[in-house]
N, C-alpha and C positions, 0 to 999 in steps of 0.2 A: 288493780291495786298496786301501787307504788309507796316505796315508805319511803320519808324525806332525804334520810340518808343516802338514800340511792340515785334520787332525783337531784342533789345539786352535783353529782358527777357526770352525768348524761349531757355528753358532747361539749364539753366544758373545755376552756383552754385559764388556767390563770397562773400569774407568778406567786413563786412559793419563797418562804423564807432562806428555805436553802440556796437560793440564788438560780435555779432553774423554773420555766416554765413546762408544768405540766398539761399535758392532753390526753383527752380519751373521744377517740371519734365514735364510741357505743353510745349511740341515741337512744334505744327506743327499750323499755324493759315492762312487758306484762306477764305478770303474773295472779291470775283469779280461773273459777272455774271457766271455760268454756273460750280459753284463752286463743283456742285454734280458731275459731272460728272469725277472727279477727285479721288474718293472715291476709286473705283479699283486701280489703280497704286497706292495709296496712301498705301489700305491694303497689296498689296503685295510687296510695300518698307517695311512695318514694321514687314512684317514675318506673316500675320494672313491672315486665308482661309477661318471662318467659323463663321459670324459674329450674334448673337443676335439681332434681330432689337426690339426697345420699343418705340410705338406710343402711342397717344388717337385717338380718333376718329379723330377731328379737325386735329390733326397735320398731318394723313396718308394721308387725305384728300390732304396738303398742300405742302406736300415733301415724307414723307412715301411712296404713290408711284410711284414715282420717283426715291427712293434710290433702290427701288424691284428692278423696270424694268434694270436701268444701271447693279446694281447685277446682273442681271439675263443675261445681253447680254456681259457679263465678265466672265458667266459660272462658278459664285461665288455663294455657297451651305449658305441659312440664314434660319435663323428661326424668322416669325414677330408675334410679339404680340399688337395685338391692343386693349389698354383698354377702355372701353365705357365710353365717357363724359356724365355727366349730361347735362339732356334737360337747366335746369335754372342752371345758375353761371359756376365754373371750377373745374374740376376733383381735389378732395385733397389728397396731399402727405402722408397720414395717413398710418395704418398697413394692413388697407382692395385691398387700390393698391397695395402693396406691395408682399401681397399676393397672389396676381393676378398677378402679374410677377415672382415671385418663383412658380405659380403654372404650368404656362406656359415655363418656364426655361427649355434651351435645355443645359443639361450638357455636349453635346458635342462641344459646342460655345467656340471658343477660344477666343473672345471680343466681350463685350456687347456695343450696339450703340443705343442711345437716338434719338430721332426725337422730340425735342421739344426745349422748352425751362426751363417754370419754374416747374411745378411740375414734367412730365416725365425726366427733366433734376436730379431733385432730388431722383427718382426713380432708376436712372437706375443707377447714380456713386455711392449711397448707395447699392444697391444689384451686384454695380462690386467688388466693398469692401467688403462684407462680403462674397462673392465667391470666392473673389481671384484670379478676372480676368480685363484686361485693360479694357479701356473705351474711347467711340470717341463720341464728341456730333455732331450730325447736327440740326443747331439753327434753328429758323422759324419767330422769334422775337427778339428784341433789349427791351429785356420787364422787366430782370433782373439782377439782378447783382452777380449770381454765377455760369453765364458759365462757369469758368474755376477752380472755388474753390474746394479745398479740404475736404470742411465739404457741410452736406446737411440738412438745418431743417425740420423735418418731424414731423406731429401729432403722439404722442403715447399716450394713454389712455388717451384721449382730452388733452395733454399738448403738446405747442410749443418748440422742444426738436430740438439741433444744436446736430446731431452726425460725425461723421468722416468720409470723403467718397474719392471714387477713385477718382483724380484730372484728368482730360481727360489730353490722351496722343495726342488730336488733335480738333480742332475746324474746323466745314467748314460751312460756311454762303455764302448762292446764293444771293450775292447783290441785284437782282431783288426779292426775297422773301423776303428780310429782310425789304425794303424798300415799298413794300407794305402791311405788316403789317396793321392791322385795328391802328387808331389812336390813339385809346384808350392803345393799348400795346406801342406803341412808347413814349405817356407820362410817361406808367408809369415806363416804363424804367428809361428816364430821370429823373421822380421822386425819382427811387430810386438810382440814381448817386447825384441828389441835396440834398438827406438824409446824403450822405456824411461832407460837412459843419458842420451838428451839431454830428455827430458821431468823427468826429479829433477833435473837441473841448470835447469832452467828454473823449475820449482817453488820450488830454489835461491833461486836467482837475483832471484825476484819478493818470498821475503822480505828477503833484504838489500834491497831499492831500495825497496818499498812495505811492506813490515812485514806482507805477505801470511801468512796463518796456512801454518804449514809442520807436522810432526810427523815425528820422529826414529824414530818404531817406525815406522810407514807406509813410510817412505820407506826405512828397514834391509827389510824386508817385503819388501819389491820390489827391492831389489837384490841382494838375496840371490838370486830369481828369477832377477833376470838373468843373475847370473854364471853360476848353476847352467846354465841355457839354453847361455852363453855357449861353458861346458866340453860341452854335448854334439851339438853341430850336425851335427859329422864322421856322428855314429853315425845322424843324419837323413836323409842321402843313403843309406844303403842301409836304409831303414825298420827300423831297429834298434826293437825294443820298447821296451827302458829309456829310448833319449831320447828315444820320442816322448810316453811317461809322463812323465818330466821335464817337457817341454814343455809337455805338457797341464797339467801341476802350480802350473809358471810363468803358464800362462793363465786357470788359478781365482784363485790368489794375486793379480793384476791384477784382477779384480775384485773380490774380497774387499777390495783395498786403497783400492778407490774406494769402495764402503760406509765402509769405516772414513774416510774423508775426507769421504763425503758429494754428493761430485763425484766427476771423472774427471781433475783434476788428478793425481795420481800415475801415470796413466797415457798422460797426451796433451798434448802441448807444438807446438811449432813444427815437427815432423818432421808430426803429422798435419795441420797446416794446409794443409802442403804437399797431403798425398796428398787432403783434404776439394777442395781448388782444382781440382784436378787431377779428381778426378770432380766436379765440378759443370762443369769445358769438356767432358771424355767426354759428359757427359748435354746441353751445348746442342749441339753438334757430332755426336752420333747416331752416336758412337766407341762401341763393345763395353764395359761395363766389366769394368774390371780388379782385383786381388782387393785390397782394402783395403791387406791386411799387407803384399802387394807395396809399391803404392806406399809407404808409410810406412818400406819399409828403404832406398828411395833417397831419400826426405826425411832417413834419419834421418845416409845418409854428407853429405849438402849442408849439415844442420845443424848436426854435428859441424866440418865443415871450419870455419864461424865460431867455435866455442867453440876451434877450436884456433888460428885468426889472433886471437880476444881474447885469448887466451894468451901471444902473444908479440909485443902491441902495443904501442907508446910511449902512456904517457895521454896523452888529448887535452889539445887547448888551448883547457878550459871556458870562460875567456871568451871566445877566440873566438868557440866556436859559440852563445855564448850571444847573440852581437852579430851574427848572421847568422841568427837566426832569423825575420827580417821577409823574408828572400828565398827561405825555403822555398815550396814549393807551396801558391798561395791554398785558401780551403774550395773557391771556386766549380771550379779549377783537379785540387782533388780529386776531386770529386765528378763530374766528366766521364769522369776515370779508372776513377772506381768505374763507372759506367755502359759506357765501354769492354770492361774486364773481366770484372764480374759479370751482363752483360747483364738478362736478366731477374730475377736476384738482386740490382739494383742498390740498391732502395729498400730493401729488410731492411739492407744492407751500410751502406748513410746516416744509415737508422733507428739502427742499434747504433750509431754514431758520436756521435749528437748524444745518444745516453744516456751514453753510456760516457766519452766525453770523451776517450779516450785517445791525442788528438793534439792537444788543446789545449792552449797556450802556459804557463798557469799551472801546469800539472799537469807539464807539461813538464821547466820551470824547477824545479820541488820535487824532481823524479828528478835533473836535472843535479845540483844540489846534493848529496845523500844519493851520486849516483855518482863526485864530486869527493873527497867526504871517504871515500869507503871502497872506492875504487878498486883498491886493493891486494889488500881483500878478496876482491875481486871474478876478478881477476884468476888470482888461487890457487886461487878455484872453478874457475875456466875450465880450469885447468892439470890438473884431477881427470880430464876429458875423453877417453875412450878418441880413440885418432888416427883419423880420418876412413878412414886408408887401409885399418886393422887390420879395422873392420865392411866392408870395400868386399872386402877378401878372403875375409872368412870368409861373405859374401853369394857370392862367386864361387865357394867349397868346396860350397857346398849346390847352385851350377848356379840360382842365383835370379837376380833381376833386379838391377842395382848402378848402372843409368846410367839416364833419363830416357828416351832411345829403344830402351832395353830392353825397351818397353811401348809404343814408338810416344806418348812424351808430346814435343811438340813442343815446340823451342829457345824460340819467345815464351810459353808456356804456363810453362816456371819462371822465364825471365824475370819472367813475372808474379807470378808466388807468390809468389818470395823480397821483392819488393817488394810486396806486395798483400794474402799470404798472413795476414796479422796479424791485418787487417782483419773476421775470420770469424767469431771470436772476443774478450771480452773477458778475455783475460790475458794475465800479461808475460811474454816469453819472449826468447830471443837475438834475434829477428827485430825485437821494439819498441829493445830495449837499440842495437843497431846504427841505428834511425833516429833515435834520441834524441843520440846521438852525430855523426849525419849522415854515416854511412859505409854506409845501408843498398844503394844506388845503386848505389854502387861496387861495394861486394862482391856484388851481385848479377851483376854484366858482366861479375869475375873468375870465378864458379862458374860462371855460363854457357859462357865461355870454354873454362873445364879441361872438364866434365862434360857438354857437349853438342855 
């Protein structure tokens, strides 16, 4: 079963108004019941004999093997690797699994194939990329939003790092697998499709101020998604088939839409920065981690709450703030912080600073300016902004997580995000717009307040 939507993006190359040509080399996408069983004719339509398989525990459990046995009665030669899940929390994407799947690496695999979703999904299109071999996911959840992406974030030296990865040349989801999914993955799936909202307002947002490349199909692409997502959550809570199709539809379309951009901007703004912070304290602190999509649907109600106070804010008083910028936070005064918070992530987090520049005074000064003269503009974006409370209930309809110690994320931990969280990443989001204006402080002390 294919819905049309999804079908005129598969393997598609066309020119787009915005003046670039977009491509997505993801051909093949099933999803219906008994969709594994499809996997043989499918490899030997695409030419490959001799497949890699990369589970966890959990996931072999849940399809792994299943993909063996059909292999095996197709008289199709694999090699599986099953990486041991932790007893508490979920296996992390860091250099240690990584390792553990280049250790186990059968250099005679002609395509590597995932059994999961979010972090074996990240493992395995990262090590078909730096091997330089195709890649096939089979899903097991509707839990995240880079099935079909071309980049995969992974921990490196405790930093939450987006690197470049093999885009699957096939998707296959057992409708009956996907759809009984534990609840908690089907929220946070949705969660992290409702993160969308405040990441195209971000996207927004970075071309008014910096002349950021934006695209109007891309960004229709994905909100289309959303809403779609938006209308079927109800139907999630009792593992309804059609929306967790929907969902799944909404979570290809997310990365299809980051191929067509090239990045993962149309996908990840200042809601994930939150939930990247937030597991990088999990991983120094020896916390269980918690599921991506989770966190990013309580980043996405915290980030929303500022587009909806930019919304109904008096403009500032630019020269003020523009004659008070000598009494901000020194570099040296920064970088103490940065070493407080990022701990052992400290020097990537200084590193990216003195490349990026994105709290230097000049650079600064050039945003105040552009935010002076087009304020209004700006403002009316903001006003687009679904209300903080509206995702805070429909997070509460699915029985997901909506507050910060919903997950056991502590009161100094988004303290620190909201003011720190920027920092992770080079791009502009509500979270730089708010310190550029020097209210980011404040509003962090008021979301603390309400939400923790």
């Amino acid at each position: 079963m294919q819905n049309r939507s999804i079908e005129q993006y598969l393997n598609c190359s066309f020119a787009c108004e915005c003046g670039r040509t977009h491509k997505s080399l993801f051909a093949h996408y099933i999803f219906e019941a008994g969709a594994i069983a499809k996997l043989p004719a499918l490899l030997e339509q695409l030419g490959y004999t001799r497949p890699y398989l990369i589970s966890d525990t959990h996931t072999y459990e849940i399809a792994g093997r299943q993909v063996e046995e059909t292999l095996c009665k197709a008289d199709i030669s694999y090699t599986s690797h099953v990486l041991k899940s932790p007893e508490n929390g979920d296996l992390a994407a860091d250099e240690h699994a990584l390792g553990s799947v280049a250790m186990a690496n059968d250099k005679d695999a002609d395509i590597i194939i995932s059994i999961g979703t979010g972090t074996i999904n990240d493992l395995g299109r990262y090590f078909s990329y730096i091997t330089g071999r195709p890649f096939m996911l089979v899903a097991t959840a509707p839990s995240m939003d880079g099935l079909v992406s071309g980049v995969a974030p992974l921990i490196f030296h405790n930093m939450k790092i987006t690197f470049p990865a093999q885009e699957p040349l096939a998707l296959i989801c057992d409708a009956e697998i996907m759809a009984d999914a534990p609840l908690k993955m089907l929220a946070a799936g949705a969660a992290d499709i409702l993160g969308k909202y405040n990441c195209l307002l971000d996207w927004k947002l970075s071309h008014i101020i910096n002349d950021e490349y934006y695209c109007d199909t891309i960004a229709g692409i994905m909100r289309t998604a959303v809403d779609r997502t938006m209308e079927s959550t109800k139907g999630l809570a009792s593992h309804d088939a059609k929306a967790v199709s929907v969902l799944t539809e909404a979570l290809v379309l997310s990365g299809i839409a980051m191929d067509f951009s090239e990045n993962s901007r149309p996908a990840s703004g200042a809601e994930h920065h939150q939930s990247h912070y937030w597991e990088m304290q999990f991983l120094f602190d020896g916390i269980p981690a918690v599921l991506h999509g989770t966190k990013v649907g309580i980043g996405t109600v915290l980030m929303l709450e500022l587009y909806n106070t930019l919304a109904e804010m008096e403009k500032p008083d630019f020269a003020a703030i523009r004659a008070n910028i000598s009494k901000r936070r020194s570099e040296k005064e920064w970088e103490k912080e940065m070493r407080r918070c990022y701990r052992d992530g400290a020097e990537g987090i200084i590193a990216l600073e003195k490349k990026a520049g994105k709290n230097d005074t000049e650079g600064l000064l050039k945003r105040l300016e552009v935010m002076e003269a087009r304020w209004d503009e700006i403002q009316e974006l903001a006003k687009t902004a679904p209300k903080a409370s509206e995702i805070y209930h429909v997070l509460e309809e699915m029985k997901a997580a909506k507050i910060p110690a919903d997950v056991g994320i502590p009161r100094q931990y988004v303290y620190d995000s909201i003011r720190y969280g920027k920092e992770l990443r080079d791009r502009y989001t509500i979270l730089q717009l708010m310190w550029d204006i020097d209210k980011l402080d404040e509003e962090a002390e008021k979301l603390v307040d309400k939400y923790c």
